[in-house]
C-alpha atoms as a printed R data frame, in Angstrom:
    type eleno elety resid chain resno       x       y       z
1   ATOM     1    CA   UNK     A     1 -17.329  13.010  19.514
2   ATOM     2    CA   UNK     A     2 -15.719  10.431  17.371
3   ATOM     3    CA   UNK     A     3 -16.075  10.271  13.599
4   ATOM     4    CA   UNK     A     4 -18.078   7.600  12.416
5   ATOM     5    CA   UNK     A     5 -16.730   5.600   9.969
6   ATOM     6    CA   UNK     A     6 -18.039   2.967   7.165
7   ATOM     7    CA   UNK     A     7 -16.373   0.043   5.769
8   ATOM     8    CA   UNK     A     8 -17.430  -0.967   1.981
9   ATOM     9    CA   UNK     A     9 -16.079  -4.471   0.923
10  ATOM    10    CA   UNK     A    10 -16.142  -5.221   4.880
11  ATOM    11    CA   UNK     A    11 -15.508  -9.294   4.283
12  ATOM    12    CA   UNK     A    12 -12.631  -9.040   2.668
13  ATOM    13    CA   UNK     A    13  -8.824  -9.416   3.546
14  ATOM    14    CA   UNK     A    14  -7.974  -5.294   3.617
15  ATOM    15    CA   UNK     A    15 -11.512  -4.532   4.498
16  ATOM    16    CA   UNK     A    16 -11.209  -6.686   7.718
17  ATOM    17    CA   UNK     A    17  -7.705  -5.390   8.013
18  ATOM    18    CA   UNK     A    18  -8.847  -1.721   7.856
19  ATOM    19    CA   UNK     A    19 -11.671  -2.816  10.457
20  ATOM    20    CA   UNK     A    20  -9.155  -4.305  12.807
21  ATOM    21    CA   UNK     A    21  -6.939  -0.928  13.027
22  ATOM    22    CA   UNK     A    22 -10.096   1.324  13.071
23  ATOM    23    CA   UNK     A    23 -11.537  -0.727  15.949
24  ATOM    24    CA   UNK     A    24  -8.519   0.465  17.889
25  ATOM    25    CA   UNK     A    25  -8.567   4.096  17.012
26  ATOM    26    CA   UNK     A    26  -9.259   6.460  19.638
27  ATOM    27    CA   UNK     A    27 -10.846   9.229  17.322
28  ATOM    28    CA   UNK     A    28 -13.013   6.717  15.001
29  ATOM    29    CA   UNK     A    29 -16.036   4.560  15.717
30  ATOM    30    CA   UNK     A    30 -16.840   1.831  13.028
31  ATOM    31    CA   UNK     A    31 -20.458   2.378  12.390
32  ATOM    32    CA   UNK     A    32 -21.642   0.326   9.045
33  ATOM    33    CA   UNK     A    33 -19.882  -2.480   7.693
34  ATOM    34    CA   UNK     A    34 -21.046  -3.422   4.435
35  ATOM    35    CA   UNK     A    35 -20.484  -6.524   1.846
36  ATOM    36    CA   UNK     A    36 -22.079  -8.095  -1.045
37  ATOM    37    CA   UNK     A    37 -22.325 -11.778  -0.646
38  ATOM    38    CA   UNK     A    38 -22.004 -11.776   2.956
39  ATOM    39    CA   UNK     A    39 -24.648  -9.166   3.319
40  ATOM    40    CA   UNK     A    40 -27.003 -10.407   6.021
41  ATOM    41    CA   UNK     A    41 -24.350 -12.058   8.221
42  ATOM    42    CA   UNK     A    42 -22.894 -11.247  11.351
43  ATOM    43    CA   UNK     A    43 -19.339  -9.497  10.958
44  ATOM    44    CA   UNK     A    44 -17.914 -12.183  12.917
45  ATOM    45    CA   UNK     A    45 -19.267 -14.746  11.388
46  ATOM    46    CA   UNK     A    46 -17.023 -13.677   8.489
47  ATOM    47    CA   UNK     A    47 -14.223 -12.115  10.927
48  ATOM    48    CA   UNK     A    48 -13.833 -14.666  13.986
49  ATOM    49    CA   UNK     A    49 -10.837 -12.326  15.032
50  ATOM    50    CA   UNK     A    50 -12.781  -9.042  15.354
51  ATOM    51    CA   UNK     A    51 -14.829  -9.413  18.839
52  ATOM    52    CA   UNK     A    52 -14.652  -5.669  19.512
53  ATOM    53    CA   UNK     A    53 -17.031  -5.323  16.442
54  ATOM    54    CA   UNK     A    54 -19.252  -8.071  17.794
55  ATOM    55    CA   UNK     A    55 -22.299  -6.502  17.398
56  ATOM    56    CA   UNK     A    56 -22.441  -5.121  13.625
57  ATOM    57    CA   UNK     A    57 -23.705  -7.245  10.812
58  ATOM    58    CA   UNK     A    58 -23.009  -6.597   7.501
59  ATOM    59    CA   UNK     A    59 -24.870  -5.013   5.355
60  ATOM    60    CA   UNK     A    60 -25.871  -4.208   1.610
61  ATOM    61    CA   UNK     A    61 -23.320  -2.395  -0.423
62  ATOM    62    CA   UNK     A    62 -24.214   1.234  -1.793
63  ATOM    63    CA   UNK     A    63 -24.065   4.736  -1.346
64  ATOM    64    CA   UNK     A    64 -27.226   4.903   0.191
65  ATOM    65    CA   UNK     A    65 -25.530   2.685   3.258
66  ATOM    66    CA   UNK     A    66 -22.278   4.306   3.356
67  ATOM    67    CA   UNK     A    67 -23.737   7.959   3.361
68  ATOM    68    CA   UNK     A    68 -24.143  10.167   6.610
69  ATOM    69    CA   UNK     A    69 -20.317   9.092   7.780
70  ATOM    70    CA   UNK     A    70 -17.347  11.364   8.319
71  ATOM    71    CA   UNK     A    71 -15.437   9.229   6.912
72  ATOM    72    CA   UNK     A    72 -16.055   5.713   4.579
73  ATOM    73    CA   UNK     A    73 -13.103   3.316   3.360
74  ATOM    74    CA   UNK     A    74 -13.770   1.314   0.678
75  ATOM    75    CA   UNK     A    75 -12.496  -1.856   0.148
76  ATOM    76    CA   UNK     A    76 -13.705  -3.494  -3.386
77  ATOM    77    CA   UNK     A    77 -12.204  -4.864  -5.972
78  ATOM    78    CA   UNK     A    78 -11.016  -3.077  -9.297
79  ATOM    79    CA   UNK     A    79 -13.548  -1.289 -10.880
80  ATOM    80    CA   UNK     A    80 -15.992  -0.949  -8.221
81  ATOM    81    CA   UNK     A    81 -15.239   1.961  -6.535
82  ATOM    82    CA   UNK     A    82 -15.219   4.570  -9.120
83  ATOM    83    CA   UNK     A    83 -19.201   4.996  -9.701
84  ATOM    84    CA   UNK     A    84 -19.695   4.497  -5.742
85  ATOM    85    CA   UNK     A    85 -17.526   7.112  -4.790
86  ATOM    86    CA   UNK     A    86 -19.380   9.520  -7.249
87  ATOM    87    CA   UNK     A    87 -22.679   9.176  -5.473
88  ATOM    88    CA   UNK     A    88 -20.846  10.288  -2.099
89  ATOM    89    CA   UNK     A    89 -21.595  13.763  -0.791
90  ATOM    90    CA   UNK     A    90 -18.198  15.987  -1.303
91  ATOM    91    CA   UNK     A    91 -17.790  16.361   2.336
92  ATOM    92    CA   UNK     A    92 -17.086  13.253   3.237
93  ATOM    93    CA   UNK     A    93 -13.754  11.789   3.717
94  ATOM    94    CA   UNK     A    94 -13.309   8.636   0.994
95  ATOM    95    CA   UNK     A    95 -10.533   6.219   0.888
96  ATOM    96    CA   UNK     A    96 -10.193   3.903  -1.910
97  ATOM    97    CA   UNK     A    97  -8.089   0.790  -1.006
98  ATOM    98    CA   UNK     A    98  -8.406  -0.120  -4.702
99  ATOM    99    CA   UNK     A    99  -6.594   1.030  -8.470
100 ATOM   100    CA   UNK     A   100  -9.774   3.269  -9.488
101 ATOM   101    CA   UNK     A   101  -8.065   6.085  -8.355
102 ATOM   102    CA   UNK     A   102  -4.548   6.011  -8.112
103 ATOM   103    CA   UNK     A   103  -3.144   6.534 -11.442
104 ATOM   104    CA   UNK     A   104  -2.869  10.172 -13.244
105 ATOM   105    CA   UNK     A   105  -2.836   8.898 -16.961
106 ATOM   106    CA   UNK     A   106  -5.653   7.853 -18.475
107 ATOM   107    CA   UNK     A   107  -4.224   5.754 -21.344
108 ATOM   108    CA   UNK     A   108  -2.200   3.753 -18.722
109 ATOM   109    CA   UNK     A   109  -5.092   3.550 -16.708
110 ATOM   110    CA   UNK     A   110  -6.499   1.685 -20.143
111 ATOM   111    CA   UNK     A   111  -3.559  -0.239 -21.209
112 ATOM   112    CA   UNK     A   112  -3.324  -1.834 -17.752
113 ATOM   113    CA   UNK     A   113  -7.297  -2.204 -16.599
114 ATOM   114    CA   UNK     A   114  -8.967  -1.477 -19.497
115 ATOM   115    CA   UNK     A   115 -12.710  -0.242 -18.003
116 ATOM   116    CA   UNK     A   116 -13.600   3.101 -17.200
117 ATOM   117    CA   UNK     A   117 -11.509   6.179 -15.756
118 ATOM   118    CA   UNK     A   118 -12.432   8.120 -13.005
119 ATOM   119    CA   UNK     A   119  -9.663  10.068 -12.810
120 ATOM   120    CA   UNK     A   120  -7.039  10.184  -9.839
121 ATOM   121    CA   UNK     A   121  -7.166  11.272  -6.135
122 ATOM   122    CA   UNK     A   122  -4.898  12.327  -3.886
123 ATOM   123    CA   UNK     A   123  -2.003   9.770  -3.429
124 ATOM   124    CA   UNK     A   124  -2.107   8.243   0.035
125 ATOM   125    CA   UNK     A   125   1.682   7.270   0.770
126 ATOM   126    CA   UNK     A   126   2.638  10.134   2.609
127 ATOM   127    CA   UNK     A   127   6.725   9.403   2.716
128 ATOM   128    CA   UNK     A   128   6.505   9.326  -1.141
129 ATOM   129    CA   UNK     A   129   9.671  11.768  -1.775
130 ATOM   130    CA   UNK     A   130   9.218  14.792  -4.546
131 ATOM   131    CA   UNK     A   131  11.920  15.792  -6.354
132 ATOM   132    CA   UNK     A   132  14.013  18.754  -4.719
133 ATOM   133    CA   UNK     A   133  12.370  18.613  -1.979
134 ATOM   134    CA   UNK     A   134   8.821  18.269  -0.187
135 ATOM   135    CA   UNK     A   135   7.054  15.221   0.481
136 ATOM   136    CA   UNK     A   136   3.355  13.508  -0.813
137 ATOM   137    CA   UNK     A   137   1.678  13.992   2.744
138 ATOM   138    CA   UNK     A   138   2.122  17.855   2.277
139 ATOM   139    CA   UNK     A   139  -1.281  16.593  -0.656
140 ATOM   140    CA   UNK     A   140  -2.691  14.783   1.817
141 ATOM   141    CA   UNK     A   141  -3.733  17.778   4.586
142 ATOM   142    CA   UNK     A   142  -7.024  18.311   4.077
143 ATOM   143    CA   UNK     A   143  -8.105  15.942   1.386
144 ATOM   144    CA   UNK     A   144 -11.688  14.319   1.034
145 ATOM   145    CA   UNK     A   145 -10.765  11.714  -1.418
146 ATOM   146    CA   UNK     A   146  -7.481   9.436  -1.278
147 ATOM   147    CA   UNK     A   147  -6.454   6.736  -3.282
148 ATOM   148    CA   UNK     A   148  -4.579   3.707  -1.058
149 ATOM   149    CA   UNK     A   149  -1.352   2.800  -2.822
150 ATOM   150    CA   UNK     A   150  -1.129  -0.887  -4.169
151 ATOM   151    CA   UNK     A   151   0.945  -2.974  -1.730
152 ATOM   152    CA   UNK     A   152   3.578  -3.902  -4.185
153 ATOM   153    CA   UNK     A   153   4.205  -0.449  -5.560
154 ATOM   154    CA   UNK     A   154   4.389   0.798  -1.838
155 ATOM   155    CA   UNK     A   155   7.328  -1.631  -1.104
156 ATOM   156    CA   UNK     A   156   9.130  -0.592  -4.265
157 ATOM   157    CA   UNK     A   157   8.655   2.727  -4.478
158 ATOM   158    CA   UNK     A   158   9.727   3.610  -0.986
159 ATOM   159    CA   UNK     A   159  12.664   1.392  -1.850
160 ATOM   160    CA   UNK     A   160  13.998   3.202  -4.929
161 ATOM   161    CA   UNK     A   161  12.793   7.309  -4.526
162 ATOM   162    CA   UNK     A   162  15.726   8.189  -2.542
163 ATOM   163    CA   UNK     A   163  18.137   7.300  -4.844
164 ATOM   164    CA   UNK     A   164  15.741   8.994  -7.480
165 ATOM   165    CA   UNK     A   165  16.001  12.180  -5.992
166 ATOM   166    CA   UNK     A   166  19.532  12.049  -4.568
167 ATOM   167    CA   UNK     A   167  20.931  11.538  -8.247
168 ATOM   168    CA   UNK     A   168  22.695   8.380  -7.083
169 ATOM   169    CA   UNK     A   169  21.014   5.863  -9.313
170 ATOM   170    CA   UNK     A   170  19.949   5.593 -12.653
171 ATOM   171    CA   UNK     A   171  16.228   5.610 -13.366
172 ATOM   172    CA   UNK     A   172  16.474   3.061 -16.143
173 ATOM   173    CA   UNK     A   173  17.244  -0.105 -15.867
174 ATOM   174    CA   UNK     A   174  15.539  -0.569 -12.930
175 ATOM   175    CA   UNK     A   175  14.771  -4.124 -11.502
176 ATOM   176    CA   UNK     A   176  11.888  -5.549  -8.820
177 ATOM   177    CA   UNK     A   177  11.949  -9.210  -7.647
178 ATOM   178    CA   UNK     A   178   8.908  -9.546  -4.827
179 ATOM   179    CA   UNK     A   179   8.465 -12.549  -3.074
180 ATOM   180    CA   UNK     A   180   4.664 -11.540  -1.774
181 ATOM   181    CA   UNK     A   181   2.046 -13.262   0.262
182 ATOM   182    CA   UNK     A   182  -1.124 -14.462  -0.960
183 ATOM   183    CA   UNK     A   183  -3.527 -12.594   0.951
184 ATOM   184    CA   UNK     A   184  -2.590  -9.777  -1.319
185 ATOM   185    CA   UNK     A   185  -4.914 -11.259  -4.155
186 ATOM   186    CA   UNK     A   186  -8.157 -11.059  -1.512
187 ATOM   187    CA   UNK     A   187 -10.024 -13.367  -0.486
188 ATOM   188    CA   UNK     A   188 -11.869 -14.866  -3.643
189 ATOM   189    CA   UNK     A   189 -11.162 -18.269  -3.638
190 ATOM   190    CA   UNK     A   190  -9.123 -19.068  -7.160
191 ATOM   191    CA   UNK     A   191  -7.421 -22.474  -7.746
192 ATOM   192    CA   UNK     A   192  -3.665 -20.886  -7.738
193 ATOM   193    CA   UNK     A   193  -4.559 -19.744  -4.306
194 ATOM   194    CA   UNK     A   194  -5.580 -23.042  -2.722
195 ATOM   195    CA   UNK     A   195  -3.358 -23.872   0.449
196 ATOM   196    CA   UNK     A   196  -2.574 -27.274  -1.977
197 ATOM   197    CA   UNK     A   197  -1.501 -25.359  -4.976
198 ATOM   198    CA   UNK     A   198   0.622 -23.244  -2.372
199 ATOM   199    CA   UNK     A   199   2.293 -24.706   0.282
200 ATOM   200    CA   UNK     A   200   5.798 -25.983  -0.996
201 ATOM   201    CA   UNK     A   201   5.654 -23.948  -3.853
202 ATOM   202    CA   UNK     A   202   6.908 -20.360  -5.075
203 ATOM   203    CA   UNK     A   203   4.785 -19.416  -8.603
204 ATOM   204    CA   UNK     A   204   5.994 -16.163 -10.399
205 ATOM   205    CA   UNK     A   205   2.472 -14.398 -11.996
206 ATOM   206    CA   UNK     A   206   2.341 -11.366 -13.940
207 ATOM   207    CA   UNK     A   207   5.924 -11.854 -15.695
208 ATOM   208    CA   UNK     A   208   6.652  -9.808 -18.346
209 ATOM   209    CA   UNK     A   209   5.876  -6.137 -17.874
210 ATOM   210    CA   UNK     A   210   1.826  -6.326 -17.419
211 ATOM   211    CA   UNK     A   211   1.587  -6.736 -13.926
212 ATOM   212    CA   UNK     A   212  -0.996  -3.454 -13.094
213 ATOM   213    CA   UNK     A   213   1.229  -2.078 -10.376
214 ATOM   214    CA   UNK     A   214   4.473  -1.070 -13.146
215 ATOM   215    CA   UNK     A   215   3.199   2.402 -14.063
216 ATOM   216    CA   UNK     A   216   1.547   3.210 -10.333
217 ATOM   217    CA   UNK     A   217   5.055   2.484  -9.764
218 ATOM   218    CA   UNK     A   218   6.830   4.466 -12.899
219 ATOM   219    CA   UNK     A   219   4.087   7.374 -12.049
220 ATOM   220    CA   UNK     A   220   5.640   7.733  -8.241
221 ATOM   221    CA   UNK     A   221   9.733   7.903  -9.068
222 ATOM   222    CA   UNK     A   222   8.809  10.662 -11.721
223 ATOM   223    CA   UNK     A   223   6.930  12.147  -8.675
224 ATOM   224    CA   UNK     A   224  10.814  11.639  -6.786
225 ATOM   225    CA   UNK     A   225  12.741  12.995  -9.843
226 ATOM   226    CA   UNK     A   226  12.767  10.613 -12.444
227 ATOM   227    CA   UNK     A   227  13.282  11.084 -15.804
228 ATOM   228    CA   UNK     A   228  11.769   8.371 -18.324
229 ATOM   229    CA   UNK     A   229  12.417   5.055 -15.743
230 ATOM   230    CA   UNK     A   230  12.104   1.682 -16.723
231 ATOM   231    CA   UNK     A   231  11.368  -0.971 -14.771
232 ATOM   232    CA   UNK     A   232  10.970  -4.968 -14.912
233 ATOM   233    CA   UNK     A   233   8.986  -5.988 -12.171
234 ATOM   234    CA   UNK     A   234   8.568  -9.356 -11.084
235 ATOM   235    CA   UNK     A   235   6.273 -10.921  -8.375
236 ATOM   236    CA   UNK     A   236   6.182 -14.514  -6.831
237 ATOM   237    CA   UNK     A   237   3.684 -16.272  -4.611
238 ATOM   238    CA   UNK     A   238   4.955 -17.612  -1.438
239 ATOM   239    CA   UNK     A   239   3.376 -19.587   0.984
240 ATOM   240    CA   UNK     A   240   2.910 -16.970   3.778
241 ATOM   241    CA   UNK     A   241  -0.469 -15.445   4.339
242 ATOM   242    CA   UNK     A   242   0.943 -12.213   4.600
243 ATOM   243    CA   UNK     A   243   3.913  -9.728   3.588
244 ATOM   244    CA   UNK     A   244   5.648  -8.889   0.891
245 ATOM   245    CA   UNK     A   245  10.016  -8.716   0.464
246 ATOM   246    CA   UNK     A   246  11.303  -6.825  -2.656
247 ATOM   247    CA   UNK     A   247  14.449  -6.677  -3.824
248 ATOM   248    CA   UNK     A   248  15.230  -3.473  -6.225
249 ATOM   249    CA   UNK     A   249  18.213  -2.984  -7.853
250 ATOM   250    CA   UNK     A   250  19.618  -0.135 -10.121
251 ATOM   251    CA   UNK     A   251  22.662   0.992 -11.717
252 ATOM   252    CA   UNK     A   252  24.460   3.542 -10.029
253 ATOM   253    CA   UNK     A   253  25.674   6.655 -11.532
254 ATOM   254    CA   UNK     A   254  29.227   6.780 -12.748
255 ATOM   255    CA   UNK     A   255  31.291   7.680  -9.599
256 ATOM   256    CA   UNK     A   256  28.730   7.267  -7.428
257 ATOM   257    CA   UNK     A   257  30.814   5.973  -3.931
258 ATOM   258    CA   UNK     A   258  29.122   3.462  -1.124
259 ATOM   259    CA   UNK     A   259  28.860   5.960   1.207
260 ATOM   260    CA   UNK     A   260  26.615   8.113  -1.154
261 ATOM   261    CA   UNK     A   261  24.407   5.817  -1.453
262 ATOM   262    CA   UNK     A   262  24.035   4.563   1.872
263 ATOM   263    CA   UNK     A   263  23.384   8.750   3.029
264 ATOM   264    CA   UNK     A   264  20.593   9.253   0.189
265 ATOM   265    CA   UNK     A   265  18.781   6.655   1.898
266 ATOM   266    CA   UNK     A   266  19.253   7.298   5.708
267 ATOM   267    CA   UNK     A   267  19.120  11.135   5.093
268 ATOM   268    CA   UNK     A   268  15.558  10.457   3.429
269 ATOM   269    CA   UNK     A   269  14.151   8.554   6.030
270 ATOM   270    CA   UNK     A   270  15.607   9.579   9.477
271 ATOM   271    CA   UNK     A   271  12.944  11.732  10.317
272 ATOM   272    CA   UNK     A   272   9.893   9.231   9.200
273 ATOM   273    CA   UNK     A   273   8.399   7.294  11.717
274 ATOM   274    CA   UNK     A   274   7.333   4.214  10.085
275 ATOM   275    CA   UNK     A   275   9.982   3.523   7.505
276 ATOM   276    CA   UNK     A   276  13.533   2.571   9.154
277 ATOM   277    CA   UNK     A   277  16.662   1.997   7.173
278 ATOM   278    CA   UNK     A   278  18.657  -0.953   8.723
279 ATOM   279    CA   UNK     A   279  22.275  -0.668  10.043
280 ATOM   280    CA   UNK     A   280  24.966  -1.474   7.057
281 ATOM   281    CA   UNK     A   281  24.991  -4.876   6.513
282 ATOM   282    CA   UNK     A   282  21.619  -5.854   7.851
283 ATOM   283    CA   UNK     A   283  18.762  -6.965   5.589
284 ATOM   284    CA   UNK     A   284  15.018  -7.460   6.632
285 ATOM   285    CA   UNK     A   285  12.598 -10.157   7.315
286 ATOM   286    CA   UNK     A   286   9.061 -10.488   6.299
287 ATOM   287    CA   UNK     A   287   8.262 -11.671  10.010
288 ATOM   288    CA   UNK     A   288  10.008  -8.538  11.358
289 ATOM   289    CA   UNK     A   289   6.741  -6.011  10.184
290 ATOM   290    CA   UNK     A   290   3.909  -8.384  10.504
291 ATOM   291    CA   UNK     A   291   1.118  -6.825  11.469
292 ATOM   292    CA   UNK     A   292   3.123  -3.666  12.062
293 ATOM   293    CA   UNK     A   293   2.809  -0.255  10.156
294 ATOM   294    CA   UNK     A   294   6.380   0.014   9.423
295 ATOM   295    CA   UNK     A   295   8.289  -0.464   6.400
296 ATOM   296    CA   UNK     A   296  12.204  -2.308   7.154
297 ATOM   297    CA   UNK     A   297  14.863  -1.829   4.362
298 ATOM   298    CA   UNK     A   298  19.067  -2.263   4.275
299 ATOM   299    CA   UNK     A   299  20.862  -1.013   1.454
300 ATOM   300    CA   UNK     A   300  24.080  -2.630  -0.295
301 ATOM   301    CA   UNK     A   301  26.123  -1.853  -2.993
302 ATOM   302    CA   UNK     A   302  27.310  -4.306  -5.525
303 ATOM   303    CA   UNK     A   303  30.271  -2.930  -6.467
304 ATOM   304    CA   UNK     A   304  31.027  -5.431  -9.390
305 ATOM   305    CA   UNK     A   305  27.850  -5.321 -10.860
306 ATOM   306    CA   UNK     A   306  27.696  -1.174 -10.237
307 ATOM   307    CA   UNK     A   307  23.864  -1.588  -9.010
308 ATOM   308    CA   UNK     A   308  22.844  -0.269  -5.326
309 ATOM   309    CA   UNK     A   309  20.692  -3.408  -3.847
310 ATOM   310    CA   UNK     A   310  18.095  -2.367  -1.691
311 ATOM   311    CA   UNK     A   311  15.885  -5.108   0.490
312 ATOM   312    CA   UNK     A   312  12.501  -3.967   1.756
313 ATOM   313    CA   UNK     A   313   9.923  -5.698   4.078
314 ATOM   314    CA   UNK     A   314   6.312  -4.711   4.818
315 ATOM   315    CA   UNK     A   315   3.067  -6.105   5.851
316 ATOM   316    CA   UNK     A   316   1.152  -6.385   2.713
317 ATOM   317    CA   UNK     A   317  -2.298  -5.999   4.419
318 ATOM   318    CA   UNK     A   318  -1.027  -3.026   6.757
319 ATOM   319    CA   UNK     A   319   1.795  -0.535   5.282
320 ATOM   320    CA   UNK     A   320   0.848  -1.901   2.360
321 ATOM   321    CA   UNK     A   321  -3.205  -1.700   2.205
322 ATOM   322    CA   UNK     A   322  -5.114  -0.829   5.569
323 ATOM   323    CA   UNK     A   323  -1.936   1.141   7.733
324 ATOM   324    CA   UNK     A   324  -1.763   3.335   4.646
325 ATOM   325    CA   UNK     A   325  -5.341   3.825   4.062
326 ATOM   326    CA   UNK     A   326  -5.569   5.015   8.403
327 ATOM   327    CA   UNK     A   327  -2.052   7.001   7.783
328 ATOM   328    CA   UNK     A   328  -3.638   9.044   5.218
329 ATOM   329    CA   UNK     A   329  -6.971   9.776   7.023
330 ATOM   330    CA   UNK     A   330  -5.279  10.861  10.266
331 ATOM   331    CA   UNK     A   331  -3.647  13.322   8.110
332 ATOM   332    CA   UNK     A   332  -6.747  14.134   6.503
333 ATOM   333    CA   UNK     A   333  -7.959  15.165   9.200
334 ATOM   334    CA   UNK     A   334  -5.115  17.180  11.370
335 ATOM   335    CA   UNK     A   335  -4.971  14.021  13.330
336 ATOM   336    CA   UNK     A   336  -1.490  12.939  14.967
337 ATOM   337    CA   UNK     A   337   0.048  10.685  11.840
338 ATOM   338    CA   UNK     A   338   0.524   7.782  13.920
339 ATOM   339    CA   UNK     A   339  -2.613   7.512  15.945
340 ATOM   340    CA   UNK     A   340  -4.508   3.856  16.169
341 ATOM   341    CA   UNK     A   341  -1.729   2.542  14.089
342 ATOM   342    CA   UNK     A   342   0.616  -0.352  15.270
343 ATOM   343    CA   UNK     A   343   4.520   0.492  15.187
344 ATOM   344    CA   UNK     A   344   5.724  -3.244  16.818
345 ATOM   345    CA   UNK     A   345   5.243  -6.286  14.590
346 ATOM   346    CA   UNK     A   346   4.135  -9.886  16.363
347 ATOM   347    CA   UNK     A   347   6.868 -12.507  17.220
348 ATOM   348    CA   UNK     A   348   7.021 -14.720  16.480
């Protein structure tokens, strides 16, 4: 028998996401989809795309829906999560797609969001590298409650930990430059977001250190090694629906040789299924992982500069939001890794 599964935040951009991949899951059946302003519509009324879940209509929003299923993902925005999640019986399997659980420190947790704490989950990015050795999906076996990882920090993180915990970069000094899709902001309709405002356009937001993902990110390289990083993260809307490309950059270590660097990342990721390192010399594209679960990266060295360059590509609604989210509850649950989620991207 399947597990039955509920969707919180159903209307939205990663809730419809995380309905599209669970739709195709051989071990899941979506039974309760469930929104707020939406409530009382059909699904695809909302979600033209998702005829396989023809026949539910969303409903109210609260524990009282979501309760009696194996497993429920919810996708609501920041702050909503925290005092749902609490009325859930322990037994169930919960997967946050938003911030309320992710972070470990409290007083970040206030510097950066600034409402109530409920304290952190297990960390759903399973490639996330420890230091020495080991890796986060080793948490993940057995869980009932996992926090999703934001889509930026994914990108970044999985492109700087291996030089983290190889010893070939420096973890100051680091630097993030995201050119990310605006589907990544959901689907509340905001002026800056308008197709108008968009198309033609790149707009950095959150410049200056106080975008909310810097210490998810910060909290995951100490995870891979690092001692006190820094980081100066900047994104940019692009006119693409979907995906995000970051460029990180850090210095490398005094004597630290091409080759070095190229092995820390390679050796880290030769054995993961849905994270590939390119051949030297090749660099990724956004429309290379859409819709795919995969994370794309190649990995340069600027010799002149002494910084390693690495170039990452993922789909911000799938490796970065929904793909995680079904990663982490296979798992969960002793579940093959990769089951119900997609390894090709669309093309073109």
């Amino acid at each position: 028998m399947p597990y039955s599964v509920a969707v919180a935040g159903a209307s939205g951009y990663a809730g419809g996401e995380a309905l599209r991949l669970l739709s195709a899951h051989p071990e899941l059946e979506v039974r309760t989809a469930t929104a707020h302003s939406n409530a009382g519509q059909r699904l695809i009324d909302v979600h033209p795309h998702l005829r396989s879940l023809a026949a539910l209509d969303l409903v109210e929003t609260s524990a009282a829906t979501l309760a009696g299923h194996d497993v429920v993902v919810l996708a609501l925005p920041h702050g909503a999560s925290g005092a749902l999640a609490a009325e859930l019986p322990d037994d169930v399997l919960v997967l946050d797609l938003g911030a309320d659980h992710r972070l470990t420190n409290e007083a970040d947790w206030n510097r950066f969001y600034g409402s109530e704490w409920h304290g952190s989950w297990a960390y759903g990015l399973p490639e996330l590298l420890h230091s020495g050795s080991g890796r986060q999906r080793d948490a993940l076996a057995g869980a009932r409650r996992i926090a999703v990882p934001g889509c930026n920090v994914t990108a970044v993180t999985l492109g700087l930990a291996p030089g983290i915990r190889a010893g070939v970069i420096e973890p100051g000094d680091l630097t993030a430059a995201l050119a990310v899709g605006p589907s990544g902001a959901g689907r509340s309709l905001t002026t800056e977001l308008l197709a108008s405002e968009l198309l033609g356009s790149a707009a950095p937001y959150a410049v200056g250190g106080v975008h909310r993902h810097i210490p998810e990110i910060l909290q995951n390289l100490a995870v891979a090694g690092a001692e006190s990083p820094t980081i100066s993260f900047t994104p940019v809307l692009v006119p693409m629906s979907r995906g995000i490309l970051a460029t990180v950059t850090a210095r490398l270590v005094p004597g630290t040789s091409a080759a070095a660097v190229r092995d820390a990342w390679v050796d880290a990721y030769a054995t993961e299924h849905f994270v590939h390192v390119l051949p030297e010399g090749r660099f990724p594209r956004t429309a290379d992982v859409l819709g795919a679960n995969t994370a794309m990266m190649g990995v340069a060295v600027d010799a002149d500069a002494g910084r390693a360059v690495v170039i990452v590509a993922i789909d911000n609604l799938v490796k970065g939001t929904a793909g995680a989210a079904i990663q982490s509850l296979n798992i969960a649950l002793g579940l093959d890794e990769t089951l119900g989620l997609p390894f090709d991207g669309l093309a073109p």
